[in-house]
C-alpha positions in Angstrom: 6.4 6.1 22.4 9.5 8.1 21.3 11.6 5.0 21.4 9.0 3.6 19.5 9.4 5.8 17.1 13.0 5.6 16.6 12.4 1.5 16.3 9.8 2.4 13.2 12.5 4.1 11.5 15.3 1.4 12.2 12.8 -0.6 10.3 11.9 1.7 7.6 15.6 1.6 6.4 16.2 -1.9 7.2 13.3 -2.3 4.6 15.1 0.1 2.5 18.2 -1.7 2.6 16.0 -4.9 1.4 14.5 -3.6 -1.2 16.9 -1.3 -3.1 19.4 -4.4 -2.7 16.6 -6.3 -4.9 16.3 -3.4 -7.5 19.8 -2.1 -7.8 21.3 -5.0 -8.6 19.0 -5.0 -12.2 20.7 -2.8 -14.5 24.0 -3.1 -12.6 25.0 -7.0 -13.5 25.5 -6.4 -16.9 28.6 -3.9 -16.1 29.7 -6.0 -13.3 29.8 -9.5 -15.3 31.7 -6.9 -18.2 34.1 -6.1 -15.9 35.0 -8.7 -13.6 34.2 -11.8 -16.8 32.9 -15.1 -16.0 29.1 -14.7 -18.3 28.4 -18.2 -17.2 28.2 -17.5 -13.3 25.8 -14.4 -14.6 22.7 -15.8 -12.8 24.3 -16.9 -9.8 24.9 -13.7 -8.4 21.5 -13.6 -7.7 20.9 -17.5 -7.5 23.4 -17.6 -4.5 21.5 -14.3 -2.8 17.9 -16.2 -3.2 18.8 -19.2 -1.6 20.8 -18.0 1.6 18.3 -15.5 2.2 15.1 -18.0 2.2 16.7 -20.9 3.2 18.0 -18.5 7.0 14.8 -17.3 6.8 13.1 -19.8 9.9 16.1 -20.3 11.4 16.2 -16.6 12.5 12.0 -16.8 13.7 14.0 -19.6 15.6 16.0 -17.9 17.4 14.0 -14.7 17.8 11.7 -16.5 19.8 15.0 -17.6 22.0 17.0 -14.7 22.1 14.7 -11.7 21.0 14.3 -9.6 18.2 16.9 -6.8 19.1 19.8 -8.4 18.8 19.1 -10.7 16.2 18.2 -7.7 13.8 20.7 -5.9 14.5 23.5 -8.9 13.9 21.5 -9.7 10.4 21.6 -6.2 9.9 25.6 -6.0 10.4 26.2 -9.3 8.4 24.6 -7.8 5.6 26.6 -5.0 5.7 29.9 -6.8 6.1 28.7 -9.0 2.7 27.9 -5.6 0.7 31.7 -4.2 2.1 33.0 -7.6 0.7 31.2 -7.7 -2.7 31.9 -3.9 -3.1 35.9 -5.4 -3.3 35.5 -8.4 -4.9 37.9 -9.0 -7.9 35.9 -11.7 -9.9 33.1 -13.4 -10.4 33.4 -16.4 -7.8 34.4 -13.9 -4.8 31.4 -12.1 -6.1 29.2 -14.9 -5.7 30.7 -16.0 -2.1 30.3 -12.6 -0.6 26.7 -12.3 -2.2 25.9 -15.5 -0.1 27.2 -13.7 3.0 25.2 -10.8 2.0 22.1 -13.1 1.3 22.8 -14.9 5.0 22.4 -11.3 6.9 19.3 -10.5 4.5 17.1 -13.8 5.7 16.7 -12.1 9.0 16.2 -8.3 7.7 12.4 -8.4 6.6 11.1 -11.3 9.2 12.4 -9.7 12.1 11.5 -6.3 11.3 7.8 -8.0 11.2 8.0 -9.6 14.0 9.4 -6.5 15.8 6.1 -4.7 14.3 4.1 -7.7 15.5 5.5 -7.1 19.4 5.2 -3.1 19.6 2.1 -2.3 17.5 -1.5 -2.7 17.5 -3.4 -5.1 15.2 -5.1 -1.6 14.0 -1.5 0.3 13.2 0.3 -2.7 12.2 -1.8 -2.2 8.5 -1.1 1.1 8.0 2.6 0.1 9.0 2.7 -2.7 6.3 1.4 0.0 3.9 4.3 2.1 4.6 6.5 -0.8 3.6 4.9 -1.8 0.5 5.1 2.1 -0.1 9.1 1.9 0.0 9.3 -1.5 -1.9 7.2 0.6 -5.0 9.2 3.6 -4.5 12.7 1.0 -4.6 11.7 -0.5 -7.5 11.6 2.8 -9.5 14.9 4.4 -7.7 16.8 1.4 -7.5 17.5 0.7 -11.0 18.1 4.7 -11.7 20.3 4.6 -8.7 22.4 1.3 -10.3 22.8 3.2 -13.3 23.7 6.2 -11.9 26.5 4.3 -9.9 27.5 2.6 -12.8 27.7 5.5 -15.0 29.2 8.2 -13.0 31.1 6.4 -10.4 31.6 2.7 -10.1 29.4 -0.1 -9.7 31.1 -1.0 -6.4 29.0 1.6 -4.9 26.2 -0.2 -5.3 27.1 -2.4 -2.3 28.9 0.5 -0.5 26.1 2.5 -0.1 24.5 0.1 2.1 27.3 0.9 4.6 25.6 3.9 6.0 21.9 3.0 6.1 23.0 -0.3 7.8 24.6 1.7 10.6 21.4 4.0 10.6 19.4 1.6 11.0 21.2 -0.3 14.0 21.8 3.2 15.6 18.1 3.8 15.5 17.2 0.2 17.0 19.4 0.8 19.8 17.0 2.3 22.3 14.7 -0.3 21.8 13.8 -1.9 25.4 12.5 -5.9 24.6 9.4 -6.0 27.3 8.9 -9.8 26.9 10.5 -12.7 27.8 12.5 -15.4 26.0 13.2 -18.7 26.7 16.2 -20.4 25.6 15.8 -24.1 24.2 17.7 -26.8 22.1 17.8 -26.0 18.9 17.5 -28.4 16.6 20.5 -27.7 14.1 20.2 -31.7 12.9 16.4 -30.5 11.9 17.9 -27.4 10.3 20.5 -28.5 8.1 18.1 -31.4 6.9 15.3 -29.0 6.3 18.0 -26.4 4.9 19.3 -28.4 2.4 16.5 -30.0 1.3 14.8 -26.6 0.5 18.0 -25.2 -1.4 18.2 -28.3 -3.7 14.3 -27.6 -4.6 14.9 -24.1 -5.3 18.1 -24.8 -7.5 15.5 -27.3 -9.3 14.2 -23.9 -10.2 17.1 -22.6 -12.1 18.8 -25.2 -13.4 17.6 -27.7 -16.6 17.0 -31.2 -16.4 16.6 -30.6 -12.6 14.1 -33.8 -11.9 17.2 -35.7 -10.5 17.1 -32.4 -8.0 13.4 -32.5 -7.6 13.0 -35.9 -7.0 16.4 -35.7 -4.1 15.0 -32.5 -1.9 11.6 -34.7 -1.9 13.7 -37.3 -0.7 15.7 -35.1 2.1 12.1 -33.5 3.0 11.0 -36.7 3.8 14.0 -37.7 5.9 13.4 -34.2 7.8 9.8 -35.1 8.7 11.2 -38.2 10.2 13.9 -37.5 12.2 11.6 -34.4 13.3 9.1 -36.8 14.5 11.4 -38.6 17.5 13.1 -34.9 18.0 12.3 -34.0 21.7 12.6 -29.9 20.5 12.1 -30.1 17.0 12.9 -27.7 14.5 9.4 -26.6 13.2 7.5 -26.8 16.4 4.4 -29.7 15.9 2.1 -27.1 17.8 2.6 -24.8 14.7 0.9 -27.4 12.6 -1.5 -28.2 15.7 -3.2 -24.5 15.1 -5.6 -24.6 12.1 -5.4 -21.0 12.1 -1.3 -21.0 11.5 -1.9 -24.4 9.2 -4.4 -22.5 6.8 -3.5 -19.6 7.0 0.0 -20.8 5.6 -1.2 -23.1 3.1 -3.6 -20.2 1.9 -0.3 -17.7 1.3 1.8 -20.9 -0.1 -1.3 -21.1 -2.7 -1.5 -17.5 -3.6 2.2 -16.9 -4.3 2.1 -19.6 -6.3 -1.2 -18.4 -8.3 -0.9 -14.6 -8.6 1.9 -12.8 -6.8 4.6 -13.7 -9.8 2.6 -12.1 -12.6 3.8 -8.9 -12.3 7.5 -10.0 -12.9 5.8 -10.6 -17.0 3.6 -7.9 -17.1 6.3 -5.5 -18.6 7.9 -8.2 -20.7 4.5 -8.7 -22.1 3.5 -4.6 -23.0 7.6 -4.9 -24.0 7.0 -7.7 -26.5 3.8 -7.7 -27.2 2.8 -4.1 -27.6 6.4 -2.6 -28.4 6.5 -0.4 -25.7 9.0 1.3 -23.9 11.1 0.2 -21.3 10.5 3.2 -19.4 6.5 3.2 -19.7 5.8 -0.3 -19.5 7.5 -0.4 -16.1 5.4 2.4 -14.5 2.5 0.0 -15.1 3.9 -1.6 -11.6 3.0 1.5 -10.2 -0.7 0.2 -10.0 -0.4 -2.6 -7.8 1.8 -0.5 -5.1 -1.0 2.1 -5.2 -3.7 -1.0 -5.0 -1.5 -2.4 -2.2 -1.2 0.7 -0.4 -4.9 1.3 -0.5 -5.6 -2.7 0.8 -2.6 -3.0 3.5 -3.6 0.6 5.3 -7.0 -0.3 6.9 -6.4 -4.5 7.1 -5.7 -4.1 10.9 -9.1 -2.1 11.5 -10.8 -4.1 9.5 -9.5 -7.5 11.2 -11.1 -6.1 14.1 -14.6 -5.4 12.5 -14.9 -8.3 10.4 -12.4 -11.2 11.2 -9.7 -12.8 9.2 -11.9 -15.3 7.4 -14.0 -12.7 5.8 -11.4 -10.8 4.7 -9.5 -13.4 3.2 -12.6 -14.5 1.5 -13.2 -11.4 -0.2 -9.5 -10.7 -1.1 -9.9 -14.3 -2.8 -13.4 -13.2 -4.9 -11.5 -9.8 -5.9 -8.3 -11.6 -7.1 -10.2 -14.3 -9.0 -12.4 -11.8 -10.6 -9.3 -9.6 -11.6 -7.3 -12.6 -12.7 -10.5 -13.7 -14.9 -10.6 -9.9 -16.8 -7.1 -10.4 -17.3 -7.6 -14.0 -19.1 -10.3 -12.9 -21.0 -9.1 -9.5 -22.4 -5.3 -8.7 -21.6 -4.5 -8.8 -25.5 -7.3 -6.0 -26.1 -7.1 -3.8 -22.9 -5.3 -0.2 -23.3 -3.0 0.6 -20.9 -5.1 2.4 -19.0 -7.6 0.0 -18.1 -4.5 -2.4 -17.9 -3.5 -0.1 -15.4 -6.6 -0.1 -13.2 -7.5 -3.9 -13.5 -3.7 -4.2 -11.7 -4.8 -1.3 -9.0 -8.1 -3.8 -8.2 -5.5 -6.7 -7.9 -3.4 -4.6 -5.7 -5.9 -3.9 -3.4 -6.5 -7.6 -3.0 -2.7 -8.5 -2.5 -2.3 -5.8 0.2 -5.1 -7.1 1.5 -4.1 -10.4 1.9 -0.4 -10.1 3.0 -1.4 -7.6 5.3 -4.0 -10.2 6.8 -1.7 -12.8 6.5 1.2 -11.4 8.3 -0.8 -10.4 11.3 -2.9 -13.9 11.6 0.6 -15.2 11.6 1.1 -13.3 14.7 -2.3 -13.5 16.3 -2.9 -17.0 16.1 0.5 -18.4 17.7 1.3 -18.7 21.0 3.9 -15.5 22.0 6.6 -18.2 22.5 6.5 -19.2 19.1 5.3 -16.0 17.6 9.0 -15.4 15.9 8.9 -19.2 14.2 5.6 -18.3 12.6 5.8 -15.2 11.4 9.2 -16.1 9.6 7.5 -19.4 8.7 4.6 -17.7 6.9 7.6 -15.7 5.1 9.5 -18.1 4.1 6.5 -20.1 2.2 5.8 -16.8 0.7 9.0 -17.0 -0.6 9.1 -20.8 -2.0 5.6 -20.0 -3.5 7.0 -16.9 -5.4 9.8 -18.6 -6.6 7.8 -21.6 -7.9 5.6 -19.5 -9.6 7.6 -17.1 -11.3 9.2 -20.2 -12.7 6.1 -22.1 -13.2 5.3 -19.0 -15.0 8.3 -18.7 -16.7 8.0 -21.9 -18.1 4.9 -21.1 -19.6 6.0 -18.1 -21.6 8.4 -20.0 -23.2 6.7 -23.2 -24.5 3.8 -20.7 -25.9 3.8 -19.9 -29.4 3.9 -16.3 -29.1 3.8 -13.8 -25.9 0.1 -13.0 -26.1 -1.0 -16.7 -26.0 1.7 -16.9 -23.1 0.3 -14.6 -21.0 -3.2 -15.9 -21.3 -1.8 -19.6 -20.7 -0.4 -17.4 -17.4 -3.1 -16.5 -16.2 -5.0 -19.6 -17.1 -3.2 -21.4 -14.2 -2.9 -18.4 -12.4 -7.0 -18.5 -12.0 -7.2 -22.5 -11.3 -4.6 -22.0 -8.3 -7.3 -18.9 -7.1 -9.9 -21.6 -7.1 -8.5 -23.4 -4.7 -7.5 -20.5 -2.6 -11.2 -19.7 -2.1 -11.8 -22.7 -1.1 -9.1 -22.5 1.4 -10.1 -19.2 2.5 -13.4 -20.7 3.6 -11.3 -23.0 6.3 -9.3 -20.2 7.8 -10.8 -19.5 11.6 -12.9 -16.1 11.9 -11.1 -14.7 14.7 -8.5 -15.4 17.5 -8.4 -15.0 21.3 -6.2 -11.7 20.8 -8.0 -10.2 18.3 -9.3 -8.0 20.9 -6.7 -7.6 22.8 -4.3 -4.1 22.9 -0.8 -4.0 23.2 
């Protein structure tokens, strides 16, 4: 159990690493793109960070599953460190870039692994209240980690952004040293044909994202998916393992979390802009209105593992589905009349349902596969998580812009936001009650 313990931590700032890497960086570019020029390459630095970090993403549930967790985390953990060491010294804009995709390759296996670790030590019960913690250091990043970017920026150097992940990567690999891997793993082929298919087929799509007059892109990564599926098909050990497809619960369960990223989880990157634009608020205030979905989530995440037990994953994924849907609706109707209080509790209800669901999610990612392929679908349910967020966020985006003003923006946002939670209930209906090691203790 001590051991344990010192495993949690080694996650805990693994996470930390993660998430102040994702909140620093915000008030920090400007300074940086000042300094070392080059305005145009101004999104790439975080362009070139999204993609190798989603992209590696089920490559390392992979090789997890073949190698173990340990080791793997560790190594990710070590990368990312030598790509902040290398952007800390970078000298212009393009080195910039090429060391963030280093840092963005160590970063794909940072947050899957640390949940599939939490998956192999933890009980269904603890493994909520663990995901709550989490969530709990993602809020608290997202209000430090811009201060701390411009505190660097002001009274030292933004370089020190990146160098201060040199000692909480090596705290967090010294604290996942005594952790003993129980289980075994099986080495297999990998399919690294399958990969770099289904790898650059993905990163095409998500440039579609950020680039204009991307259909060309769009219309090539369908293309290369396509090609992937098959050569996958005559592929003796393919890639994405056909038994992960096989499992309703793993094929709803994912389709279900693709869905809901792409319906509700994005909104919160407009909220602020909105109260900015829309109600002149400040900066400073209209940021703190975050605060209510990492309270909601904290409050939905911590029981999701008892409750799993009591009432099953369907249920709970129903209900999460009827709670977003109803919050989403009170946001169409009234979000250019609320005040910012009952803003600010509407978002805590919504909260509740996200940490709900993730937290459900994550661990029917775990419970329905088999333990050889426990690794591949954990990462797998991550990394559509991720395409769904960044599809929505710019579906969103897109939105915003083509309205006439912000307040008929946001209720065109939320418009689709509620059709998409349509469909999720009905998905939710199809996701199996329970699994065989729902029961079962670790």
């Amino acid at each position: 159990m001590k051991k344990n313990r010192y495993v949690f931590w080694g996650l805990v700032i693994t996470t930390l690493i993660s998430a102040l890497d994702a909140n620093i960086m915000q008030t920090a570019s400007p300074t940086i793109v000042k300094q070392l020029g080059g305005m145009e390459f101004f999104a790439w630095i975080f362009v070139v960070y999204m993609l190798a970090s989603t992209v590696t993403v089920p490559l390392y549930g992979k090789l997890s599953d073949m190698y173990g967790r340990k080791k793997l985390l560790m190594f990710s953990v070590g990368f990312f460190t030598l790509g902040s060491i290398l952007c800390g010294m970078a000298n212009s804009m393009i080195t910039l870039i090429i060391f963030r995709g280093i840092q963005g390759l160590g970063a794909g296996g940072m947050i899957p692994l640390s949940m599939i670790i939490v998956g192999d030590l933890f009980t269904i019960e603890r493994r909520g209240k663990i995901q709550a913690v989490f969530s709990g250091i993602w809020a608290i990043s997202s209000i430090i980690g811009p201060i701390l970017g411009s505190f660097f920026v002001e009274a030292l150097t933004w370089r020190w952004i990146f160098f201060i992940n040199i000692p909480i990567g090596i705290a967090s690999v010294l604290c996942l040293l005594p952790y003993k891997e129980q289980m075994e793993f099986k080495k297999t082929h990998i399919d690294y044909k399958g990969f770099f298919l289904f790898g650059i087929s993905i990163t095409i799509l998500l440039l579609s994202t950020n680039i204009k007059n991307s259909l060309w892109l769009v219309i090539l990564g369908i293309i290369g998916l396509i090609v992937f599926v098959l050569v996958e098909r005559k592929e003796t050990h393919p890639f994405l393992p056909v038994s992960l497809f096989r499992n309703k619960g793993i094929l709803m369960t994912n389709l279900y979390m693709l869905v809901y990223c792409l319906a509700f989880f994005g909104t919160s990157n407009f909220i602020p802009l909105y109260l900015q634009e829309g109600s002149q608020m400040s900066i400073y205030k209209s940021g703190l209105i975050l605060l209510s979905i990492a309270f909601g989530w904290t409050f939905g995440s911590t029981p999701a593992g008892g409750w799993i037990i009591r009432f099953g994953y369907k249920n709970l994924f129903i209900i999460g589905s009827f709670v977003t849907t109803i919050s989403g609706l009170a946001l169409y109707l009234f979000i250019t009349d609320l005040s910012y209080f009952s803003l600010f509790f509407i978002l805590t209800i919504q909260g509740v349902a996200f940490g709900l669901i993730f937290a459900v999610g994550t661990i029917a990612s775990q419970e329905f596969a088999e333990s050889h392929i426990k690794g591949m679908s954990t990462s797998l349910q991550m990394f559509l998580k991720n395409i769904g967020t960044s599809i929505g966020v710019t579906a969103m985006g897109l939105i915003i812009n083509h309205a006439v003003n912000i307040h008929i923006g946001m209720k065109n946002l939320f418009l689709y936001a509620l059709v998409l939670s349509l469909i999720n209930i009905v998905l939710s209906f199809a996701i199996p009650a329970k699994t065989t090691a729902v029961s079962e203790s670790k």
